[in-house]
Structures are given as structure tokens and as C-alpha cells.
C-alpha positions in Angstrom: 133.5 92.4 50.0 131.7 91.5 53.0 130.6 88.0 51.3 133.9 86.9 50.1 132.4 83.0 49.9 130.1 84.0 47.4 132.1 85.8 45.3 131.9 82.8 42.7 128.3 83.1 42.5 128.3 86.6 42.5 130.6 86.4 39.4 128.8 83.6 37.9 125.5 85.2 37.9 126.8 88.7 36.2 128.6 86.2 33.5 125.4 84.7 32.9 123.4 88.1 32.3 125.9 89.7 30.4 125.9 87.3 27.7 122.3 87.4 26.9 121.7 90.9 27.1 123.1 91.9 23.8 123.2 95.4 24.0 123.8 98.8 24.9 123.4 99.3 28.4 120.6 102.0 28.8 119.3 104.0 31.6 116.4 102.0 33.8 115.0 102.2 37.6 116.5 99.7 39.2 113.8 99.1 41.6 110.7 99.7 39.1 107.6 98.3 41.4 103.5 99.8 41.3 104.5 102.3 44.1 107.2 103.6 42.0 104.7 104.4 39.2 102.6 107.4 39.6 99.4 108.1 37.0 97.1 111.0 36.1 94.6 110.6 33.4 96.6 109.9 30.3 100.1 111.0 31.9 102.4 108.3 33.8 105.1 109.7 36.0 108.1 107.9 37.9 109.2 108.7 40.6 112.0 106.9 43.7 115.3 107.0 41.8 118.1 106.0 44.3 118.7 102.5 42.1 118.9 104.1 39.0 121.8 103.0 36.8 122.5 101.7 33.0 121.7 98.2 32.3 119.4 95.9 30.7 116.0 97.4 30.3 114.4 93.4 30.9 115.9 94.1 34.8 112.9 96.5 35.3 110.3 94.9 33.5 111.5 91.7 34.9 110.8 93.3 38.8 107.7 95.2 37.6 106.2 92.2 36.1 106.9 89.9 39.3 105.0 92.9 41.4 101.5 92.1 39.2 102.0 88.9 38.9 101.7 88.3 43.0 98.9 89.0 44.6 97.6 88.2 48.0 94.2 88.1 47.2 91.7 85.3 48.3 89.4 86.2 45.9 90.0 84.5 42.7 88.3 87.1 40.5 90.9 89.5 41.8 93.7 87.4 40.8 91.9 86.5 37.7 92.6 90.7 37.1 95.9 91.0 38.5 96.7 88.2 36.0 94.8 90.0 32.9 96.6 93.4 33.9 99.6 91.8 33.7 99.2 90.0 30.4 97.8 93.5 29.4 100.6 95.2 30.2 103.4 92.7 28.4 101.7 92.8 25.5 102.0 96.8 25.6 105.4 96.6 26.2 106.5 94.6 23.9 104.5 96.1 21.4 107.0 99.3 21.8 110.1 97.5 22.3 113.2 95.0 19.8 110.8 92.2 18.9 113.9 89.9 20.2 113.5 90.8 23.7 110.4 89.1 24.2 112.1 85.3 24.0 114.1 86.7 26.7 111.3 86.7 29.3 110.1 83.5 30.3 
């Protein structure tokens, strides 16, 4: 370990999202971000696997969700969208997904 100092933290931190993901570990990106997503009329592709590993499926909407949520707009009708997409797209999700893992995104 490079960071020995933090290895508290470290081990802290994985405690902490081990006990509430009650699960199976399952396949997911790893690094799931709009760049990573590619689409082409009604088909959705993925592409930019180097992170890919099993774990909790919340770790990838978790990251996606953070990359609508910001934008750098100055134009509040943009961010107005961004924000609408994103609601959009939670809803979506979670319409396909255990209805428990919903109270397990802020």
C-alpha cells in the first residue's frame, strides 16, 4: 500500500458499503459517465470497460447520476433540462430495478 496512513479509512469506508448493499455482487462499469454511453435510435450501447468489476449496481448509477446532475451551464433553462433529464432518467431506472434500492440513493 502506497497510503499506509489511510488504511483505516480505506477500511472504514468498504465496511460501511458492504453493509448496506445487501446483495449479490453483479457485474457493472465501474466508471459509467455520458461519454461511456453510446445511442442510436432505440439501441443504447456501452462501451470503455477497463473498470469493470462485480459490485453494487448503485456504484454506477451513483457516478452516472452525479455526471447529469452537474452542469456548467450559465443558462438556467439548460440546467433546468439537465435537472429534468436527470429526474427522467431515475425514475426509469428504478422503474426496472428491487423497489428497495431506491431509499438507498439520497
Amino acid at each position: 500500500m502506497s497510503r499506509p496512513d489511510l488504511a483505516l479509512i480505506v477500511e472504514s469506508l468498504i465496511e460501511a458499503m458492504e453493509i448496506d448493499f445487501e446483495g449479490e455482487p453483479r457485474p457493472i462499469h465501474g466508471d459509467l459517465t455520458l461519454g461511456h454511453i453510446l445511442l442510436d435510435g432505440g439501441r443504447v450501447g456501452l462501451i470503455d470497460f477497463d473498470l469493470l468489476l462485480a459490485g453494487d449496481p448503485l456504484r454506477d448509477l451513483a457516478s452516472f447520476a452525479g455526471h447529469l446532475a452537474k452542469t456548467r451551464s450559465r443558462v438556467k433553462k439548460e440546467r433546468d433540462q439537465a435537472g429534468a433529464a436527470l429526474h427522467a432518467f431515475l425514475d426509469e431506472y428504478f422503474a426496472h430495478v428491487p423497489e428497495q434500492w431506491r431509499a438507498r440513493l439520497p
